[in-house]
Structures are given as C-alpha cells and as structure tokens.
N, C-alpha and C positions, 0 to 999 in steps of 0.2 A: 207339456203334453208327452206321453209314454209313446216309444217309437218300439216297446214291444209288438214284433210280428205276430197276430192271431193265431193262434195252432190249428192243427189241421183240422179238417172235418171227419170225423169215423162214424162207423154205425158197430153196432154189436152184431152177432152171429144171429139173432132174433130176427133185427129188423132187415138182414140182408136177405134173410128165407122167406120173408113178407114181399121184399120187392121180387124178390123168384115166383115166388106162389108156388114156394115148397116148404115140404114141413123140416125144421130144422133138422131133423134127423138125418134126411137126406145132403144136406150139405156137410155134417159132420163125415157122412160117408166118403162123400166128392172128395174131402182131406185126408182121410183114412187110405182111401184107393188109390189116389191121383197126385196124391204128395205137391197139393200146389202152392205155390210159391208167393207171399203177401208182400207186398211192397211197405204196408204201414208194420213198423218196430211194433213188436208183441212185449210190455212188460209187463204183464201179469196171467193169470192164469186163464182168462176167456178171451178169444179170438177179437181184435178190432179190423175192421174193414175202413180202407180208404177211399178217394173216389176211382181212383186205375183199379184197385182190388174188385170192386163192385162192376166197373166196367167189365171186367176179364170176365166175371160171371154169368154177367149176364148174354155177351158173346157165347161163353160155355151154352148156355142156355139153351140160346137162342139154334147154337148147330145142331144140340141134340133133335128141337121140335124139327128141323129141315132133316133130320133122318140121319146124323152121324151117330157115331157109335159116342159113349161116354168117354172111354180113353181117346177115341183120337181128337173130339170136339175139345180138352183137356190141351192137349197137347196145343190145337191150332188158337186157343185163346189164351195160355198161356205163356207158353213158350216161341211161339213163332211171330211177335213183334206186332201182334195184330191192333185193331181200336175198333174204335165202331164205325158200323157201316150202315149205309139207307136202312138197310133191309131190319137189320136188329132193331132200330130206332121206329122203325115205321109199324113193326109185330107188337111193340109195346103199345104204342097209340093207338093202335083199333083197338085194342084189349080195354082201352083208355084208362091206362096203368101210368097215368101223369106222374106221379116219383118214382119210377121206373124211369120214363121218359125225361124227369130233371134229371137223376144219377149219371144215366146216359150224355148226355149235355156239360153234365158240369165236370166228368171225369173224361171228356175232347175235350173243352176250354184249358183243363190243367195240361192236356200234353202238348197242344198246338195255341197256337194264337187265333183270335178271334177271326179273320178274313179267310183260312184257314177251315175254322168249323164253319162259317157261315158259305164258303163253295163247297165242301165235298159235304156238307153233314146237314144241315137245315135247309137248304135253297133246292137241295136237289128232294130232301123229303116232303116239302109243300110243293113244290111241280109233280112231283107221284099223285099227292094224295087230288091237287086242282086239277089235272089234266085228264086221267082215266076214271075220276070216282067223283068229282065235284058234286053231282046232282045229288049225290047218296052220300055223302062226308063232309059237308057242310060243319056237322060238329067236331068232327077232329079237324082237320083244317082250324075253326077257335081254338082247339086245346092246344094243339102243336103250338099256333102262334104264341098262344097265350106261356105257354114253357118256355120257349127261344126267348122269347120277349124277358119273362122272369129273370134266366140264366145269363142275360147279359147286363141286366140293373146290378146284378151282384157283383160285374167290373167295377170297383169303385172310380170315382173321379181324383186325380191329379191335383196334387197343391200348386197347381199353377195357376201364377199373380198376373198374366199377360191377360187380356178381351179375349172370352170363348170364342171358337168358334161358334154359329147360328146355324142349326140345322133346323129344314121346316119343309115340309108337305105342299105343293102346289095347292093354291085355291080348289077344292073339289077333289084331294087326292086324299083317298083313306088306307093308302098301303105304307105304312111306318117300317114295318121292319128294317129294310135297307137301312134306313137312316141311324136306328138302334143300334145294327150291325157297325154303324160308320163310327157314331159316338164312341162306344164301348174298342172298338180300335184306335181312335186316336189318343182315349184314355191307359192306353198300352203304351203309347207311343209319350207319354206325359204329356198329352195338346187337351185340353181343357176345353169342352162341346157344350152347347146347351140346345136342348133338341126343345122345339118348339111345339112337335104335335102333327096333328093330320092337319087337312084343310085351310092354311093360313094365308088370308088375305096380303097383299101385297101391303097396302096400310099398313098394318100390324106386323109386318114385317118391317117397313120402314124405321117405325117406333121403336121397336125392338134395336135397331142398329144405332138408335139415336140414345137408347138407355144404355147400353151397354158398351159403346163405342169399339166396335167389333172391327176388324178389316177382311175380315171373310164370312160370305155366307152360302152354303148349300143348299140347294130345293128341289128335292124330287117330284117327278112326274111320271109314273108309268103310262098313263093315257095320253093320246094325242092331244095335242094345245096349240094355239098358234101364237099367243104374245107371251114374249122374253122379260122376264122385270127386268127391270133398271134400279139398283138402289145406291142413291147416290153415299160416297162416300164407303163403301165396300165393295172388294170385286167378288164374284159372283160366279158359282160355280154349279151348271147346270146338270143333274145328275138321273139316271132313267131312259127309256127309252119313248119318251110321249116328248120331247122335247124338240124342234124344228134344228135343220141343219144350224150349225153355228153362227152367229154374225155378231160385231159390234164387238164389246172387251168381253162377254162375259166367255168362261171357258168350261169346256164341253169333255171332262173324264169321259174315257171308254167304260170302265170300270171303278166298283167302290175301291180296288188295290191304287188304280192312279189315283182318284180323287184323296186318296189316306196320303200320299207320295207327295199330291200337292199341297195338302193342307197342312205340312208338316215340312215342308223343302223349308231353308232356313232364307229369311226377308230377303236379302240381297237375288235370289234365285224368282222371288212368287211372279214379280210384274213379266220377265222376261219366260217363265213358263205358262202363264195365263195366254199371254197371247200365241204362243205355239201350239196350247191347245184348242184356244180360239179358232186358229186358221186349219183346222184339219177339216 
C-alpha cells in the first residue's frame, strides 16, 4: 500500500470568484491593489488557491459587505492572523452558499483541530441560527448541519487494530452532530470510533458491544431521560445534557473535550477515571 500523502486541495482564480460572487476580474484587482499574500506555492503561471487562501478571502469578503474599507478588510484578513468567525460562516449560510460554507469549514479544520472548530465555529453557528431565527431557518439549520456533518466524514479514520470505540444516540435522540464532532476527534487523536447513528435502542447497542468486543461506549442525550443503560461488559460513558445526575460505574464527561481526554487516557488510567467521573 502507497503511504504517499494526498496533495493538497486548490481551486483556480475562477472557481475562488464563484465562491465570492465576484466576477474574476475583481479578484485579479484585490492582487493588483492589496498585494495579498497566498499560502499555496504558485508554479505556474495562473493563481492556485488553498483552503487558508480561500478562507482569508472570504474574511476579506465578508469585512468589506459589514462596511470596511477594501484596504483595511485586506489587511485584517490577511495579515493580522485572523480565521473565521460566526459571523462570516453564518453570512454564507443564509445566502445558502453551501461551498462557501464547506471552504469555510474545511480551511478552520486545517488550522485548528476538530474540538476546537466544533466550540468556537459550528456549535455557536447552529445556536445563532436555532435560538433567534428557528421558526424561519428551519432550512439552514439542515444545510449548516448537513456541511459540519460533510467536513468532518472527510477526517479519515485511523489504522488502528484495538475495538472502536461505539458511539450512539440515546433511544429517541436525533441530534448526531456532537457524536460526529467526537468521532472525527478521536480519529485525530489515532482512537478508532464507530458512530452508530441517531436513535439506538439499548438492544442494539448490546449487540453491537457483543460484535465488536469494544470496552467503551458513548451515548448521547440532549433530552431529559430517566434510565441509565447498563451494558454489560463496556463501561459507559454518558454524554449531553438530558442525562440524570451520575450513579452506579457509568461516567458522566462535562464536555466532549473530557469525554475525547477519557476515551483516549491510556488503560492502566480508564477504570480509575471512570469512576472519578462517576462520583462528580
């Protein structure tokens, strides 16, 4: 098998004035003026864009429509260390300029790690769009998810030969993303996930730990619930906020960062952090 690394991803000067919704002419100008600066190596004679080059622009972008001048929005998304923010990410998605809104996603995955983009970049953009607009954005709210979701399948999984992890969806729970967010983190981390889905019956969870002989499983809950699984033969690690105070072994993450902390602590550590988290 070739352990040649995949080359990077570019786009041409064309398709980067498409994700602007400018005519190319105008970006040739932004270079002419603004002397900006490409992170992806130029060997030839037409412009490649990488996914930081594409993010900066669209930063650029995005300052100019909030009212900054062209030189200085220039300056603030290129030179002053910036990334993206709600706000740029959230101006594509009403526009529902979905590869805008992957470009954006997948150029914060390259600079930061997954737990990372999923607190400052996507967790806070689907509480914007659910919390003041829900009634009326229904469809972004799918697109968004449906992006986030995309741009983290493209974490490839780990050659690692150890029982995945089992992540799965409280019986009746259709909010996946956390768990996406979990997977795709601990496949950073080289911990090999197998996300199960929304809604999975404790059963089929059993089964599951019996096919694959797994010693950990996670299961979120955003809604209130009152019974805890038990599955024998994996400890269990309750993750959400619909889940009742802690009891019994299984252990209770504040957050997806502990629950990644604990699913990845090396064996000799799990039994005696499970139950520390247990008793909080």
């Amino acid at each position: 098998m070739s352990t040649t690394a995949a080359p990077a991803v570019t786009w041409t000067a064309g398709a980067v004035a498409r994700m602007l919704g400018l005519p190319p002419s105008t970006l040739r100008a932004w270079h002419r003026r603004y002397d900006l600066p490409l992170s992806t190596p130029q060997t030839g004679s037409h412009r490649r864009y990488g996914r930081a080059d594409v993010d900066a622009l669209l930063r650029m972008k995005h300052l100019i429509d909030q009212g900054c001048s062209a030189d200085s929005a220039a300056k603030r998304a290129f030179h002053d260390g910036g990334s993206t923010d709600v706000a740029t990410l959230l101006a594509a998605v009403r526009r529902l300029k979905m590869d805008t809104a992957t470009a954006l996603l997948d150029a914060h995955l390259t600079a930061h790690d997954v737990i990372t983009t999923w607190d400052q970049l996507c967790r806070p953009a689907l509480t914007a769009l659910s919390d003041t607009e829900a009634d009326r954005c229904i469809d972004l709210v799918h697109a968004l998810s449906w992006v986030i979701a995309a741009a983290l399948h493209r974490i490839p999984p780990p050659a690692d030969a150890a029982p995945p992890v089992l992540l799965a969806c409280a019986d009746g729970e259709r909010h996946t993303l956390p768990l996406e967010a979990l997977r795709a983190a601990l496949a950073e981390r080289g911990r090999a996930a197998l996300f199960l889905g929304a809604s999975l019956p404790v059963v089929a969870l059993e089964d599951a730990v019996t096919r694959t002989k797994t010693a950990a499983v996670a299961v979120w809950a955003s809604r209130p619930r009152e019974l805890v699984p038990e599955i024998n033969g994996a400890r269990v690690l309750l993750l959400g906020p619909g889940w009742p105070p802690a009891r019994g072994s299984a252990a209770r993450p504040a957050t997806l960062p502990e629950a990644l902390d604990e699913l990845t602590a090396k064996p000799s550590r799990l039994g005696s952090r499970a139950r520390s988290l247990s008793n909080r």
